[in-house]
C-alpha positions in Angstrom: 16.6 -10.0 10.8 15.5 -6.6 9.9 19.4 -5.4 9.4 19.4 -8.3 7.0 16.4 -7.3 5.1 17.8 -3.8 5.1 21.1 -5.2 3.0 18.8 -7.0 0.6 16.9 -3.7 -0.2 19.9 -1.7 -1.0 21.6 -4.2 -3.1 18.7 -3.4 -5.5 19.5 0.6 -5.8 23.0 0.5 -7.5 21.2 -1.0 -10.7 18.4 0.9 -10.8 19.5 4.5 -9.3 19.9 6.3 -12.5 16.3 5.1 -14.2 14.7 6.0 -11.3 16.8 9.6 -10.8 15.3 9.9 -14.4 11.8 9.1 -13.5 12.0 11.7 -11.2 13.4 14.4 -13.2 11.9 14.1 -16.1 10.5 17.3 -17.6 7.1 18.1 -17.8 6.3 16.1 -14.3 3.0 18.0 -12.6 3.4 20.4 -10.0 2.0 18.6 -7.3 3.7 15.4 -8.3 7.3 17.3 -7.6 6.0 18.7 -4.3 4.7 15.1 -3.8 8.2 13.8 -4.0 9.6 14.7 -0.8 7.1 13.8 1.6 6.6 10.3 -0.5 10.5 9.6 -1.5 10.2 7.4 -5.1 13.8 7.6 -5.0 13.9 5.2 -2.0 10.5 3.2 -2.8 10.4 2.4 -6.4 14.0 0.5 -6.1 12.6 -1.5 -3.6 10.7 -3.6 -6.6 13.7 -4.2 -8.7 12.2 -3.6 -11.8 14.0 -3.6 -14.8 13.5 -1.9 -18.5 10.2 -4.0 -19.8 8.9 -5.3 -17.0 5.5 -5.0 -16.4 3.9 -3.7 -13.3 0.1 -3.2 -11.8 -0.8 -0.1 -9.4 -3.6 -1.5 -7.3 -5.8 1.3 -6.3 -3.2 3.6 -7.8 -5.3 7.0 -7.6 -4.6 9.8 -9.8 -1.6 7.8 -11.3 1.4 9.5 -9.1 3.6 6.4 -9.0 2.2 5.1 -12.3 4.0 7.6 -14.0 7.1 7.7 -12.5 7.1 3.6 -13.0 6.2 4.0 -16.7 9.4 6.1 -17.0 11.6 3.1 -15.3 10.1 0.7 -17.4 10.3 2.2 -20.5 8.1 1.8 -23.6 8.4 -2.0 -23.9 7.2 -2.4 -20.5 3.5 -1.5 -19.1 2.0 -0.1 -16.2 -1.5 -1.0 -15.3 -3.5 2.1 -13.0 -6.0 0.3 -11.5 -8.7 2.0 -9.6 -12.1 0.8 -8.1 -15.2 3.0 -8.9 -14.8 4.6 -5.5 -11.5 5.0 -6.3 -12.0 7.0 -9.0 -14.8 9.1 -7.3 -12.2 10.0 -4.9 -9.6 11.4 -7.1 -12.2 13.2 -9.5 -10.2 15.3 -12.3 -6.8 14.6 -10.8 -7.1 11.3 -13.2 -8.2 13.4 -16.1 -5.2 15.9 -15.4 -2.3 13.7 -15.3 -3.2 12.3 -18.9 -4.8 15.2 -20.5 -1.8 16.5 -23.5 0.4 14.8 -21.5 3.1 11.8 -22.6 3.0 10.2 -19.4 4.5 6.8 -21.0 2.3 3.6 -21.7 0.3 3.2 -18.7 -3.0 1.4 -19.3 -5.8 2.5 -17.5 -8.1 -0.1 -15.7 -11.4 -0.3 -13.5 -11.7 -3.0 -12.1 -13.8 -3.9 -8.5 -12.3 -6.0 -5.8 -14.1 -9.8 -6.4 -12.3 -9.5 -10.1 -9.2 -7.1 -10.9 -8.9 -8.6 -14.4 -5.2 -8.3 -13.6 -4.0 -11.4 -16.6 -0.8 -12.7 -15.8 2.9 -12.5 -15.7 3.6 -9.0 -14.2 6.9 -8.4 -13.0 5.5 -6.9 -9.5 2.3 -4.8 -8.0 2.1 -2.3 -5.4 -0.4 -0.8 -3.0 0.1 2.9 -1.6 -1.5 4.0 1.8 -4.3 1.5 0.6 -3.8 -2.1 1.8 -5.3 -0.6 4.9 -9.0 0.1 2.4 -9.0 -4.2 2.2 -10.1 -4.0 5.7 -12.4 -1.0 5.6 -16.2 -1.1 5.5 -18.4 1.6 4.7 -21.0 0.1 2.5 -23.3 3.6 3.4 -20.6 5.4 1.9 -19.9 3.5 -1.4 -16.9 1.4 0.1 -17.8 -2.4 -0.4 -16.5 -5.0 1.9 -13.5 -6.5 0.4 -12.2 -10.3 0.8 -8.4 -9.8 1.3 -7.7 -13.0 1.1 -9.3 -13.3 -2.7 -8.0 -10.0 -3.5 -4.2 -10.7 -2.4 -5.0 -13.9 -3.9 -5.8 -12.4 -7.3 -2.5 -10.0 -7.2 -0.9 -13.5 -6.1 -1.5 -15.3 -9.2 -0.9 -12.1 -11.1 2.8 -12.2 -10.4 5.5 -14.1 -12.1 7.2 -16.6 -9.5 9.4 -14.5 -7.4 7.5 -11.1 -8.5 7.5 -8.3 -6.0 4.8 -7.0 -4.0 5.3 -3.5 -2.4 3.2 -2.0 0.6 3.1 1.4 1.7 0.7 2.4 4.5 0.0 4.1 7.6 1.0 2.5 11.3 -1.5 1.9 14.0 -0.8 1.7 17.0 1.4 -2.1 17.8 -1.0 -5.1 18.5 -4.3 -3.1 17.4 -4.0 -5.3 14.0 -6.9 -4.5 11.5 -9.0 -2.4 14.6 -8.0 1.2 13.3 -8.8 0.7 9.4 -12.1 2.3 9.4 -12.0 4.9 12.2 -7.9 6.1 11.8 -6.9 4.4 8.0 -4.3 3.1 9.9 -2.9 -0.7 9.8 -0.3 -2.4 12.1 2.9 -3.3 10.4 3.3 -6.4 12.4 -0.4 -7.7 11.2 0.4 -6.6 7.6 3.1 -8.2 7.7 1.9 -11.8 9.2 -1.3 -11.7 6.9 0.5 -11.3 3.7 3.3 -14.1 5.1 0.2 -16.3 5.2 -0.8 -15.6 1.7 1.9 -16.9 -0.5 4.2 -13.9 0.2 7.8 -13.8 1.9 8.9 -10.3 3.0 12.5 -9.4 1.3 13.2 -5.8 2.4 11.8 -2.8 4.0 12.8 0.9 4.4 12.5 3.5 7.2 12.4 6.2 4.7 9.0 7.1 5.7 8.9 7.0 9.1 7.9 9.5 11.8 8.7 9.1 15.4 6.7 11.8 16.5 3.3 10.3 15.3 1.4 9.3 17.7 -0.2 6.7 15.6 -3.5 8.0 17.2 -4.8 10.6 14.7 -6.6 10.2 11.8 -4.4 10.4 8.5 -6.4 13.0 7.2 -6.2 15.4 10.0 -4.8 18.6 9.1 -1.9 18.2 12.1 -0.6 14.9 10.6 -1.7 15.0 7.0 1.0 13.9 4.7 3.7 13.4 7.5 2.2 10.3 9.0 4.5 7.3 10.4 4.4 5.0 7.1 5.9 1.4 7.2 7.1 0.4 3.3 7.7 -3.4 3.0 8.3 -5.2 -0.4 7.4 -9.0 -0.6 8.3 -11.6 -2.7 5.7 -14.2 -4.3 6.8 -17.4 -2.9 
């Protein structure tokens, strides 16, 4: 099954190789967003959304904007990127937001805040993705300024956001097999296999996947932000389809 979902993925890259090759190496990219690119591989991600010249795309809890910008570049000027951040959200990536846009043309990306119970998403985007996040639906930390989260509203929202047949990407860090939800809040770590039967259950079918991002030698035990593990974690990236 996953040898076929393997063909599926890759018959999306022909088509979309060169926009995204641009993306990539387009001048006047950040620093940090070059050195990024290696440990996060866009070449092999974005292609997994089939997105075409202007579609129109959210990034849920999309940060500083790292993949925003390299989508806004694929899509072109008649499409849109929406970089959607939560107040925490935002809190966390402090002037890294400010940076990216700051003299910069970083193509027409619209900047949104919106909380969990109401993304104010609209309608008829192309596809959405969620980056080392998806995990944060199943973290609570109230204390800390993280709010419970209803996933099932809140994949239901990016759900009826969609076009029929729109894409739905995931990117996140593996827990340990059978641990499900269990390592959210103490590792920031989700299991692939509950991902993957959650989102199945939500009005999603999974279409492809990559192994791009993997790493054998993680122990899936350590938290993400440890120093020993930090940015080389074992990452599952799947891509859904809205059924």
């Amino acid at each position: 099954m996953r040898t076929l979902f393997s063909l599926l993925a890759l018959l999306a890259l022909p088509a979309l190789a060169g926009s995204v090759d641009e993306a990539i190496n387009k001048p006047g990219r950040l620093p940090a967003d070059i050195e990024r690119d290696a440990r996060s591989r866009p070449d092999v991600v974005i292609p997994l959304l089939a997105l075409e010249e202007g579609d129109r795309v959210v990034d849920v809890f999309g940060g500083s904007g790292y993949y925003s910008e390299l989508l806004a570049s694929v899509v072109g000027p008649r499409g849109e990127v929406i970089l959607q951040n939560n107040e925490a959200y935002e809190q966390f990536v402090g002037r890294a937001l400010s940076t990216r846009f700051d003299g910069r043309d970083t193509g027409n990306i619209t900047l949104l805040r919106s909380e969990a119970d109401d993304l104010k998403l609209g309608s008829g985007l192309d596809a959405a993705l969620i980056i080392m996040s998806y995990h944060d639906l199943f973290y609570d930390d109230a204390e800390n300024g993280w709010p419970q989260i209803d996933d099932v509203d809140f994949i239901g929202q990016i759900r009826a956001a969609l076009k029929p047949g729109g894409r739905f990407l995931i990117v996140d860090h593996a827990a340990p097999a059978g641990t499900a939800a269990a390592a959210c809040k103490s590792l920031h770590r989700i299991d692939e296999a509950f991902a993957i039967k959650r989102l199945s259950g939500q009005g999603f079918r999974l279409v492809g996947f990559s192994e791009a991002l993997r790493n054998p030698a993680d122990t899936h035990s350590t938290l993400v932000f440890d120093p020993s593990i930090r940015g080389s974690t074992d990452r599952f990236v799947l891509v859904f389809e809205k059924s």
